[in-house]
N, C-alpha and C positions, 0 to 999 in steps of 0.2 A: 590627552587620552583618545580622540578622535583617531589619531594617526596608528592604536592598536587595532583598531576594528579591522584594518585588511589585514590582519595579521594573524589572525583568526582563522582565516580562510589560506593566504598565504603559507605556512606553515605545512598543513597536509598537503596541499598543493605543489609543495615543492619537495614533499617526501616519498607523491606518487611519481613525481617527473623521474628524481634522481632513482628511485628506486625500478620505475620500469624501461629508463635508457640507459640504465651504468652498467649492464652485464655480468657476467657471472663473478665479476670481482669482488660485487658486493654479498653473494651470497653469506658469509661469514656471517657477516654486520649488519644485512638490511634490516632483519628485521628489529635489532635494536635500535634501526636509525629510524622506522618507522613508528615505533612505538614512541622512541622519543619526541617526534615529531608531534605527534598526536597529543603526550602531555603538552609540549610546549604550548598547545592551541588553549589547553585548559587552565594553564598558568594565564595565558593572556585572558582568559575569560573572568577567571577567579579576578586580577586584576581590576576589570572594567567592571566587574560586580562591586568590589569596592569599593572603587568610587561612585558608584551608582549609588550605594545606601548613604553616602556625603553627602547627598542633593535633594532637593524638597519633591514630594513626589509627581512636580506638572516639571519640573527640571530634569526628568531624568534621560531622556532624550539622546542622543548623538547621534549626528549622523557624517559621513566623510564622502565628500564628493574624488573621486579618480580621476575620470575623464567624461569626455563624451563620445560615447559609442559612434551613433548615427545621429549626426550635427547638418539637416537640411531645412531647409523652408516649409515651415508647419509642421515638423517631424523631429523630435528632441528625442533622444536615448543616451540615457546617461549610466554610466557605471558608477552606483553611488549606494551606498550603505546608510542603511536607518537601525540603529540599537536601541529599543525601549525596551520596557518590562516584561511585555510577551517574549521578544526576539532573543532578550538576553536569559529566559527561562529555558528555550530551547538551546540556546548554544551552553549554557553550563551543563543541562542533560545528554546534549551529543558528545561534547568533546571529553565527559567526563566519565560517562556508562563506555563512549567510544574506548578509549581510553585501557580502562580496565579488560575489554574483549581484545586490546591489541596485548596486554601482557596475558589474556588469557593462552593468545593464540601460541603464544612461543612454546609453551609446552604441548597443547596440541597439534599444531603442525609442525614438531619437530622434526619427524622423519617425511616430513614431504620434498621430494627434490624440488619442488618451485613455491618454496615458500617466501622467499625476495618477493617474487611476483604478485601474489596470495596479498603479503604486504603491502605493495602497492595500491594494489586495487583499493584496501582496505583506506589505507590516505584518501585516494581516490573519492571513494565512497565520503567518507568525512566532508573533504574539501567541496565536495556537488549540495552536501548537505545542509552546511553551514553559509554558503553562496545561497539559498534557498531562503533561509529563516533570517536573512539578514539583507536582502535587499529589499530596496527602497521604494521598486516600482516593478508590475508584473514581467514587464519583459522580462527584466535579469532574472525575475523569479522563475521565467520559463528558461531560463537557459541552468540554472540550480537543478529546475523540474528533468528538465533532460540530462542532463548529467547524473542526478540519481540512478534514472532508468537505464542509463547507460553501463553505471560500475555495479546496481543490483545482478544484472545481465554479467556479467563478467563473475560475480561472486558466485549466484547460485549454478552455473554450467563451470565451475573451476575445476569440477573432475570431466571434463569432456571425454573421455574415455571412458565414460558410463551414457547408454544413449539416453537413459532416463534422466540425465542431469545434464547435457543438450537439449534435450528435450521441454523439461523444465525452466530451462533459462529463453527458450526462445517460447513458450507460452508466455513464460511474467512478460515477455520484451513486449510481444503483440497486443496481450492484453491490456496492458499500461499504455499503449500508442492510442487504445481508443480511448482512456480518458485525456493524454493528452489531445488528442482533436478538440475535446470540449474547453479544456484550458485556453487552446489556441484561439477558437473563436469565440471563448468571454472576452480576452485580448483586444480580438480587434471590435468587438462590438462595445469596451468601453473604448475606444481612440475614436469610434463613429461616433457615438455618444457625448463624451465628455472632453474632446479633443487632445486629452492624454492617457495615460494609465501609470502614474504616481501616485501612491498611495493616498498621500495628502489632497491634492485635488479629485480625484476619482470618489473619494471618502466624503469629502465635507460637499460633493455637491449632487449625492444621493436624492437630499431633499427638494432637490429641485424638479427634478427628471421624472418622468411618467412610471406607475408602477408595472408596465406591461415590461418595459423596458428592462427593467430592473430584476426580472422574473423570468425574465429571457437569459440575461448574464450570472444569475443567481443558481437558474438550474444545468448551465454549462461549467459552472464552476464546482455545483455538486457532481456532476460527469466525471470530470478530472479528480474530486477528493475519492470517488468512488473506486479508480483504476487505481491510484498510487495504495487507500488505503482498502483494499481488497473487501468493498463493499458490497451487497446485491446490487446490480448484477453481475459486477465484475471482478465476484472474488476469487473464481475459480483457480488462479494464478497461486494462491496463497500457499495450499499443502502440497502440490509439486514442487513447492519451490524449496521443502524440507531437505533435496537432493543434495542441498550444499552443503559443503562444511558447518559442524553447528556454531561456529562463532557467527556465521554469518548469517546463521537464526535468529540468533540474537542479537546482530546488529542492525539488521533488516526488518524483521518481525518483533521488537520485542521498544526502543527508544526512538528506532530513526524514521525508516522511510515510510513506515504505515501510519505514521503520524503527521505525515505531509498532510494529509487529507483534512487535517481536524485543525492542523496552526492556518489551512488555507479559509477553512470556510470563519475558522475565529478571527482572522487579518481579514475576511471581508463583512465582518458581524452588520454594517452601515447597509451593505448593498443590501442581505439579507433582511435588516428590520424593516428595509422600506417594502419588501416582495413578500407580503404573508405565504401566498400560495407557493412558492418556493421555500419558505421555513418550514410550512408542511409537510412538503415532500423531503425534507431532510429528516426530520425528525420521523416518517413512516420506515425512509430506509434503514437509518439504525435500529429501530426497534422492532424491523424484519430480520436484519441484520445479527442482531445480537441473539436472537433465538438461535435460528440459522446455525452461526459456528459454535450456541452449545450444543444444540442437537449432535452437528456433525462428529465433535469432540467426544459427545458418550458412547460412539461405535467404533476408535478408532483402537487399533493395539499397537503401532506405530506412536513409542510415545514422544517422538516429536512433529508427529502428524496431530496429533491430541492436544498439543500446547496449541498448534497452528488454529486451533480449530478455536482455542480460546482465545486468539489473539484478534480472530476474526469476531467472536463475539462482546471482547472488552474494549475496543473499536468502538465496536456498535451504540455499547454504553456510552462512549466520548461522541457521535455522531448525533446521538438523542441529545445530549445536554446541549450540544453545540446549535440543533436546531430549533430551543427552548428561546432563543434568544440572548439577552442579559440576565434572564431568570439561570442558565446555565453554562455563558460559556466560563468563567472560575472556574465552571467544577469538572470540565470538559480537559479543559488542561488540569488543574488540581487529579486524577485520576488520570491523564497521562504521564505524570510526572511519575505519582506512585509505580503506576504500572511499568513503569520504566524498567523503573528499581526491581519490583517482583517478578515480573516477567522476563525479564536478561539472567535472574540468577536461576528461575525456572530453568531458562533452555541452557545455560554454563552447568547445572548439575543436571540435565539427562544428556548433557557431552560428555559427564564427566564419569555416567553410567558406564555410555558406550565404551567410554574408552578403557573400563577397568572390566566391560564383558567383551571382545574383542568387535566392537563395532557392531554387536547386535540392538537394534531397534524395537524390536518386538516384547514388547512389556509380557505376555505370556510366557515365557524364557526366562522371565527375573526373578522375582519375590527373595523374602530374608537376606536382602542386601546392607542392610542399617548395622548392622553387624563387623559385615567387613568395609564397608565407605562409610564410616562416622560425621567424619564434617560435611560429606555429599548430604547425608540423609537431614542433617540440620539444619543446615545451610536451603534446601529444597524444602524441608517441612516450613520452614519458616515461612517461606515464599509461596504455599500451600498455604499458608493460616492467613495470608496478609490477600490473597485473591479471593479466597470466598469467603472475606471480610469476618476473620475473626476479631471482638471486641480489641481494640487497642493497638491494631496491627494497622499497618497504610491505608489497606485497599477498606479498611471499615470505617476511615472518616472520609474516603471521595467517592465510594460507589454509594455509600448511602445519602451522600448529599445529591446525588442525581435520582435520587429514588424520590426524594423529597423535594427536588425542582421539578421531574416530571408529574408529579401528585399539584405541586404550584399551578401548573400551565391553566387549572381550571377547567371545567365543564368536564363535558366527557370526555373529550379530548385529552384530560388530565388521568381522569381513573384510567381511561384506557390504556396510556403510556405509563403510568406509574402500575401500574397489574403486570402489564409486559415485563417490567423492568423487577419488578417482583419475582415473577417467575424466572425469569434467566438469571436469577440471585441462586435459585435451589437450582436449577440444572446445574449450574457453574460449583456448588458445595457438592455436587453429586461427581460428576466426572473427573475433577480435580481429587477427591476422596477417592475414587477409582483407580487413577493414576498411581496415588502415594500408597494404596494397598498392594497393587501389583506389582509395583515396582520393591517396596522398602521389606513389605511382611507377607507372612504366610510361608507357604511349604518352598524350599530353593530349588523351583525348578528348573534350571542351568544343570542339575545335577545329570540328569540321565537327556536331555536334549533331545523328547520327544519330535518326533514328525510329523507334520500332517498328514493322516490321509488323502488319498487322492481322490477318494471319495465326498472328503468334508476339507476342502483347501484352506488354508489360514486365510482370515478374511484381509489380514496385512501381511503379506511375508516379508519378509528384512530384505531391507536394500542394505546388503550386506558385503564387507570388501574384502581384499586378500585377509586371509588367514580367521575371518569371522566363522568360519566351522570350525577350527581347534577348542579342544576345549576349554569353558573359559575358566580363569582363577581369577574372582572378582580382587579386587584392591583400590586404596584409597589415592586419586592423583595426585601429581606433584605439588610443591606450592606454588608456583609459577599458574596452577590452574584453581587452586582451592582458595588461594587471598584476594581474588576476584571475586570469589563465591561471599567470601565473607563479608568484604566490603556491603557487596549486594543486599547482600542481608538482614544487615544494619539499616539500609534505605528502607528494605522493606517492613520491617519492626517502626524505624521511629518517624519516618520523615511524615506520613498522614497527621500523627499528631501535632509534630512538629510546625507543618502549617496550617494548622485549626486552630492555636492556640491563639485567642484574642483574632481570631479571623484575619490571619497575618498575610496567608494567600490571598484572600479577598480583598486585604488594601494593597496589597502589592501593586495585583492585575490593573485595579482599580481604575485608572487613568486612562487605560488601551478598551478594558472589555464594559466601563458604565455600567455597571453589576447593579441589579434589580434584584432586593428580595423576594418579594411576591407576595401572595396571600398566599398559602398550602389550607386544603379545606382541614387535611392531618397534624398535629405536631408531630416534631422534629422525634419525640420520646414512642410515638404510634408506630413511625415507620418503621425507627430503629429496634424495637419490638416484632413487628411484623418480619421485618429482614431476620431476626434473630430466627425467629420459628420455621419460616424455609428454609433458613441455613439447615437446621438441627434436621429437617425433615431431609434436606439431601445427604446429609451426610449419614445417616440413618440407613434411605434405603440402600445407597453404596455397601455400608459395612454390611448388613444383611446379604447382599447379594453378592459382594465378593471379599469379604472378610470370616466370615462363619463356614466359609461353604470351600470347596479346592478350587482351584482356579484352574479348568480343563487349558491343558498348552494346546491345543485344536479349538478354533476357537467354534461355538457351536451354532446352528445355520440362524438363529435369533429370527424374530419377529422380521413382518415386512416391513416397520419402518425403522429396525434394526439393520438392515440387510441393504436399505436405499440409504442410510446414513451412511455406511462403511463406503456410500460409493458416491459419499458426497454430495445429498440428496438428490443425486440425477443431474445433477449439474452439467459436469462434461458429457452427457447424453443428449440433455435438453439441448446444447449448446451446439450440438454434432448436429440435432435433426433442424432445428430452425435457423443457424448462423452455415455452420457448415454448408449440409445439403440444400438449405435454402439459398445460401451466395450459388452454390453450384448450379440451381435452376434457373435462380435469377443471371446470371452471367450466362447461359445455354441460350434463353430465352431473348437476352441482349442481343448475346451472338447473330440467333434469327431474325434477330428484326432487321440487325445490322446489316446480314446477306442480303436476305429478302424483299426489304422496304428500300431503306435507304440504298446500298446499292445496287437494286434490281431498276428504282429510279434514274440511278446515274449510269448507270451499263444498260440501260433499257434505250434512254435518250442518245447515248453515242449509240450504240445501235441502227439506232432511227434514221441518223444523220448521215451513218456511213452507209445507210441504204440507200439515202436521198442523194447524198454525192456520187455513189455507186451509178445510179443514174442517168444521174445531171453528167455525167462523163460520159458518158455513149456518144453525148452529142455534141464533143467536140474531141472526135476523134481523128485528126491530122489530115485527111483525105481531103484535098481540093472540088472534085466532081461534089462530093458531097454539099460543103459549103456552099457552092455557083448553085445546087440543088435548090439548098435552104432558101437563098438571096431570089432566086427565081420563085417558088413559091411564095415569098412573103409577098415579093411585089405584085405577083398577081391576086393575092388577096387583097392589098393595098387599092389596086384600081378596080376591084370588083368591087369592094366598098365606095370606094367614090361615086361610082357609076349609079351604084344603088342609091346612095342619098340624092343622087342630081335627080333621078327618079320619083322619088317621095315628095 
């Protein structure tokens, strides 16, 4: 069984190569050699899951050595795979949500001339991914890590002849470089430290090491979870990167690469328990974090800028649990697993809006579409009930189990995080009920295709493509896009249950994540009560405020903290006055020193020298008389000195 684990990886890996060196021959076929490809990774998973559940749960283990990378004196790198409980939670979630978005894709990029290539990437993407959650030791993990960054980069600028999706792709690339620096130097500060970086020794010898130490590699490693999963401060990447095709919404924002962040800081939970002050600051970022992208979500009308916004905040939710310790990393993965499922079929049915409104984005544009997209509207409510944790639905047995570990953490530090997480439970019932009003009900206003004013601009206008101003005639996708939806949908209805039942997730992880129950000062029945009553209250004032009333297609100038959400709370301003214009000072200011100091120093001193030699060469200037001159004066200085001491 060991010898499937690179085969896993292997697999898309070789459906990105054939697919992006074979040439237009393949266009026909590729993308059903890609998609196949991609099951075949999930057969081989389903497979090694199998056998996994054969084995007693300290046996579940495998791992397969390949080669050795970089084989020197004091310096081991090895290409070698480790499969346990966590690793193989993620590879059945990538290769298998992956999966479905590759058959989704075949009916949405139908009419793309480079959807071969589209394909590829998508492998691509997979093969960086599954290299990520499956290696053994950080290095390789950094070479998984770059690789993502690399085919995210390719996925969201696929329409490069949009500059806003150029654009887009080279912010996620930059911004994600400066988490990896933090990546790279927890790397090498555990090979200073611990003289390797495998997970097994790196891990078991936490308890040895100093906690300063520890708090150092803990908070570069939250650096890096921060870029990959579009945390404060590095989220800004996240709703630009809406530019791309939505499969690639949902394969990027929704199971895969924003989840990097949460399987890193969960694979390093040892380093973590020994650094309190770095679990802190984990657990501040997500619970900034998760406010943050719902706020931003309830101002957006872009409604796959409005998912983005909740991807950024159900993150947050898994970053808080994650920084709980074993009080919550279960439940950190347990709600990313769900979220998986709800969030992929979320952004696969507002693709599958667009695609039956001719590529219009702008939820002001929509309403009374449940109508004519039947399964869209299902298949999306569903996934709508299972996000702001309707009773019995996924996302209401793993977000309320983080409500009730952050309530655990105790002291203040408990109510505080569990209030927060309270609260972004009703934002999130609010904006999500927002969404499914503007989009599914109410007046169809597609019909008459008002315009903004140019007085009063749309606060989102449609990043909208050829033919998105015809008028639309909404209709239901084909199934090649809707039996993806459905699958999804099914995860999102039963799977929360499904691993609550006798706490099935919680022995699963069991082995990898040392799961603590805790003390909760609340029960389990108080929170799930309390969660109930914000739900009702956000979904409440949603339908009041845009269910009762018409839904103006301009959108209106709103409040000022209306008007700084639509813009992403200031973010890429903040980022413009202090990153931008601040590198531009500070590099100005370099520059001067650079002229000035330093080489006014070194062009001062040659200077100096070539004045002094300037000199010193007058006098020896080739003339003879001159010389007999000099040799004459010396000597009579010579005997007039003599003369004088015989004197004295």
């Amino acid at each position: 069984m060991e010898n499937l684990i690179a085969l896993l990886v292997a697999a898309p890996l070789l459906g990105a190569a054939v697919l992006l060196c074979g040439g237009r021959a393949l266009d026909r076929v590729g993308h059903w050699l890609g998609t196949l490809l991609a099951a075949a990774s999930f057969v081989f998973a389903v497979v090694l899951f199998t056998d996994m559940l054969g084995k007693g749960a300290e046996e579940r283990t495998l791992s397969q050595h390949l080669f050795s990378w970089i084989p020197v004196e004091g310096f081991q790198a090895d290409v070698a795979f480790q499969l346990d409980q966590l690793s193989m939670t993620f590879v059945l979630l990538i290769s298998g949500v992956g999966t479905l978005i590759h058959v989704y894709s075949i009916g949405y990029m139908e009419h793309d001339e480079r959807r071969r290539r589209f394909f590829g990437y998508l492998n691509l993407f997979l093969a960086a991914m599954l290299l990520l959650v499956l290696a053994d030791n950080y290095l390789l993990l950094y070479v998984g890590w770059e690789g993502v960054g690399l085919a995210s980069y390719l996925l969201i600028g696929f329409w490069q002849h949009k500059p806003s999706a150029a654009t887009a792709a080279k912010k996620a690339f930059l911004v994600n470089r400066v988490g990896d620096v933090g990546l790279s130097i927890a790397i090498m500060l555990m090979f200073t430290t611990f003289g390797t970086f495998a997970f097994g020794p790196v891990l078991e010898a936490t308890g040895q090491t100093s906690e300063g130490k520890l708090t150092a590699i803990g908070l570069m490693l939250l650096l890096a979870a921060c870029g990959k999963s579009a945390q404060v401060p590095l989220q800004s990447w996240l709703g630009d990167a809406m530019e791309g095709p939505t499969p690639v919404s949902a394969l990027i924002h929704a199971a895969t690469m924003v989840t990097a962040g949460v399987y890193l800081i969960v694979r390093s939970g040892a380093i973590f328990n020994g650094a309190p002050d770095a679990q802190l600051v984990v657990t501040i970022v997500g619970a900034v974090t998760l406010l943050f992208g719902a706020i931003v979500g309830c101002a957006k009308d872009d409604i796959k800028k409005a998912l983005a916004g909740s991807t950024m905040s159900q993150i947050g939710y898994m970053i808080l649990a994650a920084g709980l310790g074993p009080i919550g990393y279960v439940f950190a993965i347990m709600h990313l697993v769900t979220h998986g499922f709800f969030k992929a079929g979320l952004f696969l049915g507002a693709g599958s809006v667009m695609h039956g409104m001719n590529d219009e984005v702008n939820m002001r544009k929509y309403g009374g579409l449940r109508k004519y997209m039947p399964v869209t509207f299902v298949t999306f409510g569903l996934g709508y009930l299972a996000i702001i944790g309707f009773p019995g639905l996924s996302g209401f047995f793993s977000k309320d189990k983080i409500i009730e570990a952050a309530f655990a953490k105790g002291g203040a530090e408990g109510w505080i995080l569990g209030s927060v997480a309270l609260l972004g439970a009703a934002i999130t019932a609010y904006y999500m009920t927002r969404v499914m009003i503007m989009t599914f009900f109410g007046e169809e206003r597609w019909r008459h295709r008002a315009t903004a004013s140019p007085a009063q601009p749309s606060a989102e206008p449609a990043a909208q493509t050829e033919g998105a101003h015809d008028e639309p005639h909404p209709h239901e996708s084909p199934k090649s896009m809707t039996i993806p939806m459905i699958v999804l949908a099914f995860g999102s209805v039963f799977a929360g249950g499904f691993f609550s039942i006798g706490d099935r997730f919680t022995h699963w992880l069991e082995p990898v994540t040392h799961h603590d129950h805790g003390d909760s000062p609340l029960s389990a029945a108080t929170v799930t009560g309390a969660t109930m009553v914000v739900l009702v209250i956000g979904v409440a004032l949603a339908y009041v405020q845009y269910g009762r009333r018409p839904v103006p297609v301009t959108a209106p100038r709103g409040s000022l903290l209306t008007r700084a959400a639509r813009r992403d709370l200031l973010q890429d301003d903040f980022n413009h006055v202090v990153l931008v214009r601040g590198g531009e000072h500070l590099t100005r200011s370099l520059v001067y020193v650079d002229h000035s100091l330093v080489d006014g120093v070194v062009n001062g001193t040659a200077a100096s020298m070539g004045g002094l030699s300037g000199r010193l060469r007058k006098l020896q200037n080739g003339y003879a008389r001159s010389y007999a001159v000099s040799m004459f004066g010396g000597a009579a200085v010579l005997i007039a000195a003599t003369l004088l001491m015989r004197a004295v």
